[in-house]
Structure formats: C-alpha cells, structure tokens
SEVOBA-751496 format. One record per residue (C-alpha): residue in three letters; x, y, z; chain; residue number from 1. Coordinates in Angstrom, 3 decimals, m for minus. Layout:
<tormar milum="ALA" u="X" v="Y" w="Z" dovo="A" miti="NUM"/>
...
***
This chain:
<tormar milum="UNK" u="18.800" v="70.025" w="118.423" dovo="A" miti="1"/>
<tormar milum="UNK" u="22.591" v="71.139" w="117.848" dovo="A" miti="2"/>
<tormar milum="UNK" u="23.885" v="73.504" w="115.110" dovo="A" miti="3"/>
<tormar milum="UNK" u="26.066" v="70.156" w="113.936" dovo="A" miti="4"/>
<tormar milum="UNK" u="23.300" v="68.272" w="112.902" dovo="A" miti="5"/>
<tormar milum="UNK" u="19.552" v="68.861" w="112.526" dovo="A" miti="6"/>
<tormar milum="UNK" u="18.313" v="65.570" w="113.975" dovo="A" miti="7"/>
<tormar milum="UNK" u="20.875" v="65.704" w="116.826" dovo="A" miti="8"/>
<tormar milum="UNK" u="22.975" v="63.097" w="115.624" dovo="A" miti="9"/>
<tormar milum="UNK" u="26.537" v="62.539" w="115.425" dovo="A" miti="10"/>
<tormar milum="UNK" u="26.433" v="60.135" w="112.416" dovo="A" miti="11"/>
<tormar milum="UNK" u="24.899" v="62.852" w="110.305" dovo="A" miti="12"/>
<tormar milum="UNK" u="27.292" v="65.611" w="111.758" dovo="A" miti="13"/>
<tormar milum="UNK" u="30.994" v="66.974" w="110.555" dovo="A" miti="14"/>
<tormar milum="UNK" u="31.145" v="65.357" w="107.827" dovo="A" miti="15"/>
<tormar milum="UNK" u="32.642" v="67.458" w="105.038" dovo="A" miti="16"/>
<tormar milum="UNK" u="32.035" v="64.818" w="102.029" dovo="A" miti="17"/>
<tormar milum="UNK" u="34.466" v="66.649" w="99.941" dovo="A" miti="18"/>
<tormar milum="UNK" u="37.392" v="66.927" w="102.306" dovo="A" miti="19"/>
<tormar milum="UNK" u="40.113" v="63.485" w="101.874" dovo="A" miti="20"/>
<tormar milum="UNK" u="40.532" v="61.381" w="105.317" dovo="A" miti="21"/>
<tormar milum="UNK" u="43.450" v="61.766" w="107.320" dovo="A" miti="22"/>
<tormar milum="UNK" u="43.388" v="57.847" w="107.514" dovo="A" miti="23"/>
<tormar milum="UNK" u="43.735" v="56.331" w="104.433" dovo="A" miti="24"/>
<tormar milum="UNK" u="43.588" v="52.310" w="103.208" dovo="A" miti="25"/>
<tormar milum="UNK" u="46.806" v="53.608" w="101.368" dovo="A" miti="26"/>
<tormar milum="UNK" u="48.658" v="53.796" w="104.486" dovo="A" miti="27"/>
<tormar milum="UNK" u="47.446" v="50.495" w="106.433" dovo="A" miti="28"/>
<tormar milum="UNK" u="48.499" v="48.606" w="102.930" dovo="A" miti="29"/>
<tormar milum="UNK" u="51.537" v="50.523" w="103.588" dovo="A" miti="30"/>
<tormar milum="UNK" u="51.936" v="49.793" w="106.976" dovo="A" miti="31"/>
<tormar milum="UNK" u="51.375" v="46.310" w="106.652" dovo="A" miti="32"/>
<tormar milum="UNK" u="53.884" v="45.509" w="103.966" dovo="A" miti="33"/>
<tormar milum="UNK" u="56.343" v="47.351" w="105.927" dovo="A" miti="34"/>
<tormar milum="UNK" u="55.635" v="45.349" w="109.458" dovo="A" miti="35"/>
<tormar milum="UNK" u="55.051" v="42.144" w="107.632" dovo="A" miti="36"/>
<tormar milum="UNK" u="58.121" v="42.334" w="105.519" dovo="A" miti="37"/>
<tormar milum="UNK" u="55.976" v="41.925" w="102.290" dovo="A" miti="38"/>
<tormar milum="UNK" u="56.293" v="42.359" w="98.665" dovo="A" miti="39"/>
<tormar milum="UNK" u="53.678" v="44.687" w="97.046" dovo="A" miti="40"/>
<tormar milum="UNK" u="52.175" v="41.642" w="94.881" dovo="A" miti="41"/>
<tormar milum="UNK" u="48.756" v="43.116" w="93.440" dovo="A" miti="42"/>
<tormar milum="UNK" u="45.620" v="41.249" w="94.210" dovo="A" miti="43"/>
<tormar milum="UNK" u="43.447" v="39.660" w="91.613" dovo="A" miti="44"/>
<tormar milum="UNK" u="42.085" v="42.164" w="89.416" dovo="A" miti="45"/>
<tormar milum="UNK" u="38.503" v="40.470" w="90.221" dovo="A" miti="46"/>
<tormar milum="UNK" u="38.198" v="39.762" w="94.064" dovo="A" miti="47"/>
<tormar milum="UNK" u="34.806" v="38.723" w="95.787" dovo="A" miti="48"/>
<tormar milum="UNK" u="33.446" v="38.938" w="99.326" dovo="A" miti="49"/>
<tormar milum="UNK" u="32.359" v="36.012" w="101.045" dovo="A" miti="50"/>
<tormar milum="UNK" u="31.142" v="37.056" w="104.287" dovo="A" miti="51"/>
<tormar milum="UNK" u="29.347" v="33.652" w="105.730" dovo="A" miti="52"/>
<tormar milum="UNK" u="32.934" v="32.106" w="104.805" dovo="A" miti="53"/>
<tormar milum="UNK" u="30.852" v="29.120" w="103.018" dovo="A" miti="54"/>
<tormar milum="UNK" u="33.201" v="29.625" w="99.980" dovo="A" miti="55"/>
<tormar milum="UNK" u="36.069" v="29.563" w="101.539" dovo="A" miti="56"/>
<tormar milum="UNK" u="35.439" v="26.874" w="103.405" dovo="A" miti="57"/>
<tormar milum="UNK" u="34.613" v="25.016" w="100.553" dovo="A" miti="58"/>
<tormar milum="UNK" u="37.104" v="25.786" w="98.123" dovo="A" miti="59"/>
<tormar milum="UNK" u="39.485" v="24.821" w="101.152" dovo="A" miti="60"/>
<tormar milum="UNK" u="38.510" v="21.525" w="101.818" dovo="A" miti="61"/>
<tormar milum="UNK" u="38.278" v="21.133" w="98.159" dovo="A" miti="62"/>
<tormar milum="UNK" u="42.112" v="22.056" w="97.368" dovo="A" miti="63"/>
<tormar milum="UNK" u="40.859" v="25.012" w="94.772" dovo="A" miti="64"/>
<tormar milum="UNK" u="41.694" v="27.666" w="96.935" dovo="A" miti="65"/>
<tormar milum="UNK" u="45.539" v="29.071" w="98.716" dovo="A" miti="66"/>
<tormar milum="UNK" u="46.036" v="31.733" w="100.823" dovo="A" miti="67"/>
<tormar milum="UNK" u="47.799" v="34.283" w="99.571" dovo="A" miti="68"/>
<tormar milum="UNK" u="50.610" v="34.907" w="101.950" dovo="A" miti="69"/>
<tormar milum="UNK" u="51.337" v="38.215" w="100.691" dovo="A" miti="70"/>
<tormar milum="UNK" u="48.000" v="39.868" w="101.364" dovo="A" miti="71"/>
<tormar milum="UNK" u="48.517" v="42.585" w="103.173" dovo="A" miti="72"/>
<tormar milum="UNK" u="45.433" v="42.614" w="105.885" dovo="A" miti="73"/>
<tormar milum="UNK" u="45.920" v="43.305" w="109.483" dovo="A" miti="74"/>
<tormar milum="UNK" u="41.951" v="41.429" w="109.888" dovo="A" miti="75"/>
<tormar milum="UNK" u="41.453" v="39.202" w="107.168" dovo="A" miti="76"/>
<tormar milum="UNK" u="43.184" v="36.728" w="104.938" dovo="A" miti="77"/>
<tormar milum="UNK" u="43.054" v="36.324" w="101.054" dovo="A" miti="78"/>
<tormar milum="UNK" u="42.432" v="32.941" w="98.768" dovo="A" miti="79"/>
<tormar milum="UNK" u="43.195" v="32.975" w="95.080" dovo="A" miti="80"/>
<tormar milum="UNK" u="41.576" v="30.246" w="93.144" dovo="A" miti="81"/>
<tormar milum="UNK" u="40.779" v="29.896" w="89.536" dovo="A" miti="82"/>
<tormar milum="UNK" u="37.183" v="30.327" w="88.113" dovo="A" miti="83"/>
<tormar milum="UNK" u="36.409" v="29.861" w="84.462" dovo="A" miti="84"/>
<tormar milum="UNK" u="40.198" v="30.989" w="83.183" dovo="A" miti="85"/>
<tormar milum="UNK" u="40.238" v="33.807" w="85.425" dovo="A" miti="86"/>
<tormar milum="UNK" u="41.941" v="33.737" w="89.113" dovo="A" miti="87"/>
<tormar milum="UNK" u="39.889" v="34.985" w="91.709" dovo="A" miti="88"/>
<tormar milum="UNK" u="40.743" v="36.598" w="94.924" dovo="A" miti="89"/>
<tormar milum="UNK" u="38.443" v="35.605" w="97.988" dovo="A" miti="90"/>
<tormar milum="UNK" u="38.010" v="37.539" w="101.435" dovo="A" miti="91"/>
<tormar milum="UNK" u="35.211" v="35.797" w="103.923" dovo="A" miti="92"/>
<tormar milum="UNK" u="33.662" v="36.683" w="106.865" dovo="A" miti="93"/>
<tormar milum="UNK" u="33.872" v="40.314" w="106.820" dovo="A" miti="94"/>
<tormar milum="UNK" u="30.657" v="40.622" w="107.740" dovo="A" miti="95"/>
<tormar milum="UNK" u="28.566" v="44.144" w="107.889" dovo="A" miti="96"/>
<tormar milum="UNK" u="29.036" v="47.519" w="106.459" dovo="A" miti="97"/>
<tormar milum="UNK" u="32.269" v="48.863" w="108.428" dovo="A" miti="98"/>
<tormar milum="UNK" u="34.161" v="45.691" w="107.982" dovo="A" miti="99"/>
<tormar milum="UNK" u="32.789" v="44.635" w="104.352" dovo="A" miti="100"/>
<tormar milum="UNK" u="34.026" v="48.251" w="103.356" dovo="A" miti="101"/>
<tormar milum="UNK" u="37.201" v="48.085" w="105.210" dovo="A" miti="102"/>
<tormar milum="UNK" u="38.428" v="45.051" w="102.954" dovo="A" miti="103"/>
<tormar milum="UNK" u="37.125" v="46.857" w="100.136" dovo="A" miti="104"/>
<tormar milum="UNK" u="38.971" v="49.895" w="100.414" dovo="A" miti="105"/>
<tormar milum="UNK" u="42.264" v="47.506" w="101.008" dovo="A" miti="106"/>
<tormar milum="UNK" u="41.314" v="45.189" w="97.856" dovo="A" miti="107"/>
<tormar milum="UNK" u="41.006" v="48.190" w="95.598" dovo="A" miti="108"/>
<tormar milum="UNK" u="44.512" v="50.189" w="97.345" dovo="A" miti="109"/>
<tormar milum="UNK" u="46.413" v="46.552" w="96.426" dovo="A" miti="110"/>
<tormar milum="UNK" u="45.253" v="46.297" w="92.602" dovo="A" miti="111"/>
<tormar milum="UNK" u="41.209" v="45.458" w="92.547" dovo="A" miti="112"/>
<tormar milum="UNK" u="39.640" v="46.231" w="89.570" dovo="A" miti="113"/>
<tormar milum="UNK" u="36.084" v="44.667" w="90.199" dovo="A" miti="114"/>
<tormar milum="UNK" u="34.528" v="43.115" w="93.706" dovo="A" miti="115"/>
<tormar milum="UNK" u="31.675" v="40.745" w="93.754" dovo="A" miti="116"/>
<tormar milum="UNK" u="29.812" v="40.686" w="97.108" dovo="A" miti="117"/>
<tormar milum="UNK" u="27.286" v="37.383" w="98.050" dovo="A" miti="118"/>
<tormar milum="UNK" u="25.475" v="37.733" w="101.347" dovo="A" miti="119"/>
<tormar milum="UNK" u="23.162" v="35.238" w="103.222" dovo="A" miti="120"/>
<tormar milum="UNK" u="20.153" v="37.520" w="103.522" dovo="A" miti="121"/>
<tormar milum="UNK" u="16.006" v="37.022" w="105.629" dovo="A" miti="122"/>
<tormar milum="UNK" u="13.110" v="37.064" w="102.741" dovo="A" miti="123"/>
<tormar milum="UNK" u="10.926" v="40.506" w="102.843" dovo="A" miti="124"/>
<tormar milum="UNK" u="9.011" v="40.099" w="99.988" dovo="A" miti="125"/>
<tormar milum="UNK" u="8.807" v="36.733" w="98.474" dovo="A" miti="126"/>
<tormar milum="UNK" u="10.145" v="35.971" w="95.033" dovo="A" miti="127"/>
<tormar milum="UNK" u="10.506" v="31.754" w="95.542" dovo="A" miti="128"/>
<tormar milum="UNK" u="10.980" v="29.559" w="98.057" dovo="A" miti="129"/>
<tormar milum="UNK" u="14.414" v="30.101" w="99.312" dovo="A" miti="130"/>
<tormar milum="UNK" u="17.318" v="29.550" w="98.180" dovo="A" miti="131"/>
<tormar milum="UNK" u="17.866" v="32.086" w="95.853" dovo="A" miti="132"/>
<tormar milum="UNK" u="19.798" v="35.099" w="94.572" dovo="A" miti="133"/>
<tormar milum="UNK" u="18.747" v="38.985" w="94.711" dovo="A" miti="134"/>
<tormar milum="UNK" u="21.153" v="40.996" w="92.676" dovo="A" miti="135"/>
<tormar milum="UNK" u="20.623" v="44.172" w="94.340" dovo="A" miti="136"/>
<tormar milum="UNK" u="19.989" v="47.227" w="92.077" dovo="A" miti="137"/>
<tormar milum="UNK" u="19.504" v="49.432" w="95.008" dovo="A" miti="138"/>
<tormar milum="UNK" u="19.746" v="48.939" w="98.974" dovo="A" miti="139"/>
<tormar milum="UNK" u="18.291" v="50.933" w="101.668" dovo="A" miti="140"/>
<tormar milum="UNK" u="20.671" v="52.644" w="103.752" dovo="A" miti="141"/>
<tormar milum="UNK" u="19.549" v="51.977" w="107.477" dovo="A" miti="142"/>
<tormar milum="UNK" u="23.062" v="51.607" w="108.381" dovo="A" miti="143"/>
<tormar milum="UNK" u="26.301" v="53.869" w="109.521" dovo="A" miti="144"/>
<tormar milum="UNK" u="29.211" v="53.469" w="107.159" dovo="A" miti="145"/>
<tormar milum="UNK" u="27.393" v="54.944" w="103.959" dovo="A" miti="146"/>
<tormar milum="UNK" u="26.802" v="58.506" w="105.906" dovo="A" miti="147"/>
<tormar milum="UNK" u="30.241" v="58.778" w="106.137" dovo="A" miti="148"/>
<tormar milum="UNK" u="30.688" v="58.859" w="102.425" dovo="A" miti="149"/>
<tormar milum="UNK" u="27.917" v="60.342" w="100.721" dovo="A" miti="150"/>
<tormar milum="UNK" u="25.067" v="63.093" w="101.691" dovo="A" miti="151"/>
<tormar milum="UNK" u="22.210" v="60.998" w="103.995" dovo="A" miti="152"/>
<tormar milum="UNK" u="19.281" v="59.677" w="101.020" dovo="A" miti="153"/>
<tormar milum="UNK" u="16.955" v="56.710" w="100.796" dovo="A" miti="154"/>
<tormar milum="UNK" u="19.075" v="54.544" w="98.850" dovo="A" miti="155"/>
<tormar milum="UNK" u="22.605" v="53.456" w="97.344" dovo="A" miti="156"/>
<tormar milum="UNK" u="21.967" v="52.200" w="93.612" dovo="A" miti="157"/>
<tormar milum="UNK" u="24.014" v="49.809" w="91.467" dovo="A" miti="158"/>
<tormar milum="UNK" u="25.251" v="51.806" w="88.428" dovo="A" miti="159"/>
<tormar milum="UNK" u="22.766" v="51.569" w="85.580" dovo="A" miti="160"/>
<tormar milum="UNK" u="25.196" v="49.675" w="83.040" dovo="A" miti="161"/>
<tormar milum="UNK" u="26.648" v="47.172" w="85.238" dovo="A" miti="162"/>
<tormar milum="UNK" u="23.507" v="46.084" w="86.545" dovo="A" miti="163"/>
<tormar milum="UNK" u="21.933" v="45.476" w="82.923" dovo="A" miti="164"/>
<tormar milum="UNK" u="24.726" v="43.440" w="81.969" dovo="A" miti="165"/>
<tormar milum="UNK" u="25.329" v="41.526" w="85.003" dovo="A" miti="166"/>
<tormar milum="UNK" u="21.793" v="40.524" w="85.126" dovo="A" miti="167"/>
<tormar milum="UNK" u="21.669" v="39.702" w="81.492" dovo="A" miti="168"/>
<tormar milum="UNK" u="24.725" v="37.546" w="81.858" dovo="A" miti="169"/>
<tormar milum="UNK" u="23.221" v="35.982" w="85.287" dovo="A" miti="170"/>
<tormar milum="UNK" u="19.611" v="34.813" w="83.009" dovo="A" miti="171"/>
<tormar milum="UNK" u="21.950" v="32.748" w="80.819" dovo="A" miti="172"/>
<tormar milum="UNK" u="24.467" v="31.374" w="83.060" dovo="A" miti="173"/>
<tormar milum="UNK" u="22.972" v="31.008" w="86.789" dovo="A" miti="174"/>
<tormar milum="UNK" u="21.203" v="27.798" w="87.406" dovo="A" miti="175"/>
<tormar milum="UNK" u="19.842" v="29.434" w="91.003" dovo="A" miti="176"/>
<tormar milum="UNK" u="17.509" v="31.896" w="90.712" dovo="A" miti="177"/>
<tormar milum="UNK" u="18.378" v="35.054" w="90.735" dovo="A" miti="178"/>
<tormar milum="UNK" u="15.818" v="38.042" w="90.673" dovo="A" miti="179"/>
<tormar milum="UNK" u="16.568" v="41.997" w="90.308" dovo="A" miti="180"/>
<tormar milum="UNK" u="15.145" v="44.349" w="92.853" dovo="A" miti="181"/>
<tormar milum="UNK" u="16.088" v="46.403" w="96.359" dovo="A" miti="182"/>
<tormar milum="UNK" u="17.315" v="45.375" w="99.593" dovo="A" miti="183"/>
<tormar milum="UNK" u="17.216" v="46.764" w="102.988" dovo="A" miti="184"/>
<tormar milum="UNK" u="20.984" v="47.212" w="104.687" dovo="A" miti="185"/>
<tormar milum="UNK" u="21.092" v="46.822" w="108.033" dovo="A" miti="186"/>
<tormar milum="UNK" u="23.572" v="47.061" w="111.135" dovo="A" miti="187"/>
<tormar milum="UNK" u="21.654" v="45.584" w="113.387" dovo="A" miti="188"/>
<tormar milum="UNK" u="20.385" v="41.933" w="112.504" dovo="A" miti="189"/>
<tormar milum="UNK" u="18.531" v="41.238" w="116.181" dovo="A" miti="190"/>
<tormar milum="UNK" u="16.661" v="44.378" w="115.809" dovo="A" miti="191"/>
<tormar milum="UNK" u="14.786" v="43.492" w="112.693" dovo="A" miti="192"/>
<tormar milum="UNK" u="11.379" v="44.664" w="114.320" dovo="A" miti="193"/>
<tormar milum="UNK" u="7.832" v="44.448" w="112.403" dovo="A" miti="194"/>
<tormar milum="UNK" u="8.051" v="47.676" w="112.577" dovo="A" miti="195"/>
<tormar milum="UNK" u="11.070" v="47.586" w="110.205" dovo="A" miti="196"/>
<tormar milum="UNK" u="10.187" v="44.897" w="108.045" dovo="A" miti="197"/>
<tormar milum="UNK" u="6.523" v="46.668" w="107.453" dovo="A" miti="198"/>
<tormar milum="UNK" u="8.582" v="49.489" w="107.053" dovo="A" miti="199"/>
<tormar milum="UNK" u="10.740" v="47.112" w="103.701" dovo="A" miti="200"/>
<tormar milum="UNK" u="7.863" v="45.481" w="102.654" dovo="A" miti="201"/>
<tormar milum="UNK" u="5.841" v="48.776" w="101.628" dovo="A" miti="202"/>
<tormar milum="UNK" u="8.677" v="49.688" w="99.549" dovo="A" miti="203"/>
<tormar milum="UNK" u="8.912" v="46.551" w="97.850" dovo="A" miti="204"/>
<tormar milum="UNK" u="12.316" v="45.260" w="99.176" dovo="A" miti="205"/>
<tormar milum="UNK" u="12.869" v="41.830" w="98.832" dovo="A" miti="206"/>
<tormar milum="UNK" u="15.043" v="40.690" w="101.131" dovo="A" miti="207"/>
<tormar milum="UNK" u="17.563" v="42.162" w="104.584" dovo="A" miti="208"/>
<tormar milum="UNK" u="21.097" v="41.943" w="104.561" dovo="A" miti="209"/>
<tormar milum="UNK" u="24.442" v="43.716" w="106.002" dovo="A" miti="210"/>
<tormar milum="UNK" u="26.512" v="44.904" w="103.322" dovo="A" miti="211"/>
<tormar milum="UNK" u="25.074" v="46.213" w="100.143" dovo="A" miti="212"/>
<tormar milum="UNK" u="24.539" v="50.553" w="100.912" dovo="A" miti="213"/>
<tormar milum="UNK" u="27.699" v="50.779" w="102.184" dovo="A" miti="214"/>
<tormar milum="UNK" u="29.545" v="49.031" w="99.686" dovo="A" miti="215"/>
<tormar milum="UNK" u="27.802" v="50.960" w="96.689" dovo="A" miti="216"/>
<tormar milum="UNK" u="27.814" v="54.442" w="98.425" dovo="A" miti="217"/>
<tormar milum="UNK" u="31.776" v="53.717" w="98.528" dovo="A" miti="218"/>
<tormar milum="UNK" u="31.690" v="52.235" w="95.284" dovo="A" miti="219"/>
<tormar milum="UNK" u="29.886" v="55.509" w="93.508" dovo="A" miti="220"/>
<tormar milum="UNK" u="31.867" v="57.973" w="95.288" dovo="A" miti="221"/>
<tormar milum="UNK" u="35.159" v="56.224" w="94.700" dovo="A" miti="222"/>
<tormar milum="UNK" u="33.981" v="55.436" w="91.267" dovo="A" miti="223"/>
<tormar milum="UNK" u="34.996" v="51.419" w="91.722" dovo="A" miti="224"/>
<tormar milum="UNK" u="32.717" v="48.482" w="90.040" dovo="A" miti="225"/>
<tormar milum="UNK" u="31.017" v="46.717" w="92.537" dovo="A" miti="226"/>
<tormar milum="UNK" u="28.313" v="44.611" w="92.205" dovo="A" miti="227"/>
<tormar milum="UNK" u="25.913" v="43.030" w="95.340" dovo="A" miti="228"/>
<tormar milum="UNK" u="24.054" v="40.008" w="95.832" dovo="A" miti="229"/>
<tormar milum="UNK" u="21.755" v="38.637" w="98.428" dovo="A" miti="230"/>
<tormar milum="UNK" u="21.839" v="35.182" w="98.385" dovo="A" miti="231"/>
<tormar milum="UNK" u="17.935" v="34.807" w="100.144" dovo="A" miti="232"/>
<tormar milum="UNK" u="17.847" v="31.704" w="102.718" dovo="A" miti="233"/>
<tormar milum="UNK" u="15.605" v="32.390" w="105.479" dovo="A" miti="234"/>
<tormar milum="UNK" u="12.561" v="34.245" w="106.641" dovo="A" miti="235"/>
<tormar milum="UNK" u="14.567" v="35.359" w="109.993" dovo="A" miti="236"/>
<tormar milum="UNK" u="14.505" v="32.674" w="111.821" dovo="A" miti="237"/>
<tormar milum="UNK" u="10.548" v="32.679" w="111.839" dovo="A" miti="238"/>
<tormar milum="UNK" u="10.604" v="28.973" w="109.613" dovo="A" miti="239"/>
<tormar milum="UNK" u="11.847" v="25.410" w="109.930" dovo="A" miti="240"/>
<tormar milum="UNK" u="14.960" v="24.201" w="108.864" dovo="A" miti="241"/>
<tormar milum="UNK" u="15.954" v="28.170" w="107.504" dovo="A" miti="242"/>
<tormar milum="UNK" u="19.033" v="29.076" w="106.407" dovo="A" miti="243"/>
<tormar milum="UNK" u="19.784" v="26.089" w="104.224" dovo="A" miti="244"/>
<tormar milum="UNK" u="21.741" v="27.035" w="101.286" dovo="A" miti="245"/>
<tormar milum="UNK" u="21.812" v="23.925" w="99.190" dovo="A" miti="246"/>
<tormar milum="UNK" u="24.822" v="21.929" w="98.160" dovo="A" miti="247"/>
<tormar milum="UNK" u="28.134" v="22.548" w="99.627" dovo="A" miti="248"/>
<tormar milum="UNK" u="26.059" v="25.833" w="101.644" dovo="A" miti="249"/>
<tormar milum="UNK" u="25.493" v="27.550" w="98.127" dovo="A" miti="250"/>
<tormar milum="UNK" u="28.808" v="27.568" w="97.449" dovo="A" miti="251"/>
<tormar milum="UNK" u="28.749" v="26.074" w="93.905" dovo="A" miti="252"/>
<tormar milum="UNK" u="25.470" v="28.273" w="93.051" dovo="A" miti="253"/>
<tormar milum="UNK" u="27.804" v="31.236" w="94.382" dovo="A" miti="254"/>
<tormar milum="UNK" u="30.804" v="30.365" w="91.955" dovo="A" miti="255"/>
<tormar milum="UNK" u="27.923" v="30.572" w="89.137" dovo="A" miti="256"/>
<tormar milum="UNK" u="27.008" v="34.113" w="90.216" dovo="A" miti="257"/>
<tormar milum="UNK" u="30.623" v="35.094" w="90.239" dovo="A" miti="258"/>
<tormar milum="UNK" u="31.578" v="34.137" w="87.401" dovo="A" miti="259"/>
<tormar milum="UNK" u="28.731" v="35.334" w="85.710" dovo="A" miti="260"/>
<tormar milum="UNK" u="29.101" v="38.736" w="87.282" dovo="A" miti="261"/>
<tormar milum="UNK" u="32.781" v="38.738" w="86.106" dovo="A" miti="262"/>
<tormar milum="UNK" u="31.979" v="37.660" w="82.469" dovo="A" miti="263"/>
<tormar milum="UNK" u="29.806" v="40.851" w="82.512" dovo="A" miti="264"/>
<tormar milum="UNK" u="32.215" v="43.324" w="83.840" dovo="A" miti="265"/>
<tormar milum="UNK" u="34.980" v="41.634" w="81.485" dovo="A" miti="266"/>
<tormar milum="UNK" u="32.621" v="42.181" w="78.330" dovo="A" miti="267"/>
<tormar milum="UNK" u="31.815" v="45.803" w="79.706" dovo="A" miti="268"/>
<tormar milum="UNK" u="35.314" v="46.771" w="80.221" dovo="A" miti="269"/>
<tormar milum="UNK" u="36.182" v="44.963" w="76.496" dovo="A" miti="270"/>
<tormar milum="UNK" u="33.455" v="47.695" w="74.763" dovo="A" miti="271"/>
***
C-alpha cells in the first residue's frame, strides 16, 4: 500500500477531481482548425455515436449521409444527415471508454448540445431473444476513463428526467424493443470471465458493453445530456449465428432510437 492510493493503484491515485486539466478538448479543436486551415463551423446541435460504424456505413452506401469536411478531429471523421427534420451529426467506430469520451469532449467543444450513444452489447440477463435495445439508466463502472472524472462508486446513472422521457418517447416510437435497466462497462471485452458475468448477473445487469460509465460520469460532471443505449446482439460469442443485428445491421432500428431519443430531449429542452 502507498500513501497515493489505498488499494495501490495508480488509476485511483492524484486525481484532484476539482482541479481543470492542463489538456483541454478546447485546445485540440483549436489546434486542429489552425493545422487544417478550417473554419469554426459548429457541429449539429444533436450528434450520435456509432461505434460498430453500421450506421455509417449504411447511411453511406445509401447517399443520406456527407462527411463534414470541416470537422475538426485529428481520429475520427463526422457525417451529417437528416433524421425526421432535424440534421444529425454521426461519429463511428470510436469504440470504448477513452476514445468514445474523447469524441465527446470534441463534439460538445465544437457546438453539441445532446449525444446519443448505440453500442452492440453480449446479453447478461435476458430480456428477449436478441436483437434488442437496453437504454441504460445506470452502467457499472469496471472501466478506467470514469475514475478520472468523478470519485471511484458502483455506478454512473442517466439523469432522472432524461431517462423518463426518453423512454416514454422510445414505448411509442421504437418498433425494436427496447427495455430500461443497468449495464456493465467494460475495457476489456476478451476478459469477460464467469467470474465477471456472475459477478453482472447478481446485480441484475442486463447486458456488457464499452462505453456507457464513462460517457455519463463525463456527462454528470460536465453537466452535458447524454443518453446510452445497448443495442443487445449476442450472448458473447457462446451462440450460433450471434451478433446479427437485423436489417441493414440494425441500422434502421438505430435511426428509430435516435430519433426518438432526440424528440425527447427536444420536448425537454421546449418545457
């Protein structure tokens, strides 16, 4: 044991929630509109992560989406399309907590108002036979990036008012299933042990994915809207023919969830 930390750990040690990083996503969107010669165009004010890169994909070969040659990313790129009225900016494949939060620090820094996050995630408990949406009112946090945010707890939870109305607004418009419940974040997807998953399943978690405790752990201390999803598809590779997402890989179900999850936060920030 050190002084730093009291379970020897660097992760859990110097961090000093309070005090502001020396690196900020203000200066790489800085930098990169500088070295890229680049105008400072705002993103949509609704933006979603796609980090399979189904969605993009699809809206690609489908001519909906266009990169957006302004976006100023050093890792990623940006697609606008439109979605019921409303243009929508798309990131894929940022997959995991670092890099999903990386994009969403940048998305917010160049004029983000509310991110949408839909991740292929293994079953835990079993709601239906997959596929099928989780909208995740709280994740575990058995991953790095959330530690350095917030003090170490159990969980990261999905503010009380946006979940009720994104889940209302989901029941009415979302042809997919999609159930409410908790999550389990992980950083390591080939060291989902029984141990682990006995560990999930006695807390009633419903289902493994990447992304969702860091993104809300940055979302409540940076007091942005964000709203998670685990879009259920597999039982870890323990099934036949797993991971099937349905037509066009779940990318049509997706644009349902999205825009359902927009209509919410549009109605919430009308009130």
């Amino acid at each position: 044991m050190t002084e730093e930390s009291p379970v020897d750990s660097p992760l859990l040690g110097a961090k000093a929630y309070d005090e502001p990083s020396v690196f900020t996503s203000d200066s790489l969107v800085r930098e990169a509109r500088r070295q890229k010669d680049l105008p400072e165009e705002p993103v949509p004010e609704i933006c979603a992560l796609d980090p399979d890169g189904d969605l993009v994909r699809y809206l690609r070969e489908t001519g909906q989406a266009e990169r957006d040659s302004n976006w100023p990313g050093y890792h990623t790129d940006l697609y606008r399309f439109e979605l019921g009225g409303q243009e929508i900016g798309l990131v894929g494949c940022a997959v995991g907590a670092s890099f999903a939060v990386l994009v969403a620090e940048q998305l917010f820094t160049a004029g983000c108002e509310f991110l949408v996050s839909i991740t292929s995630s293994g079953r835990i408990v079993p709601q239906d036979d997959p596929p099928y949406f989780v909208l995740i009112e709280r994740a575990l946090r058995d991953e790095g990036t959330s530690h350095h945010y917030a003090e170490p707890e159990p969980y990261a939870t999905l503010k009380a008012d946006l979940l009720e109305s994104v889940e209302s607004a989901c029941e009415s418009a979302v042809s997919t299933p999609v159930y409410t419940g908790a999550t389990w974040t992980t950083d390591a997807p080939f060291r989902e042990t029984e141990t682990a998953i006995e560990r999930a399943r006695s807390e009633g978690i419903l289902a493994v994915e990447m992304e969702a405790a860091a993104l809300y752990t940055f979302a409540n201390v940076r007091e942005y809207p964000v709203v998670c999803f685990a879009y259920v598809t597999n039982d870890m590779g323990q099934g036949e023919e797993e991971f099937e997402k349905g037509i066009a890989n779940g990318s049509e179900a997706a644009l349902e969830v999205i825009d359902a999850a927009a209509d919410a936060w549009y109605c919430d920030a009308a009130r």
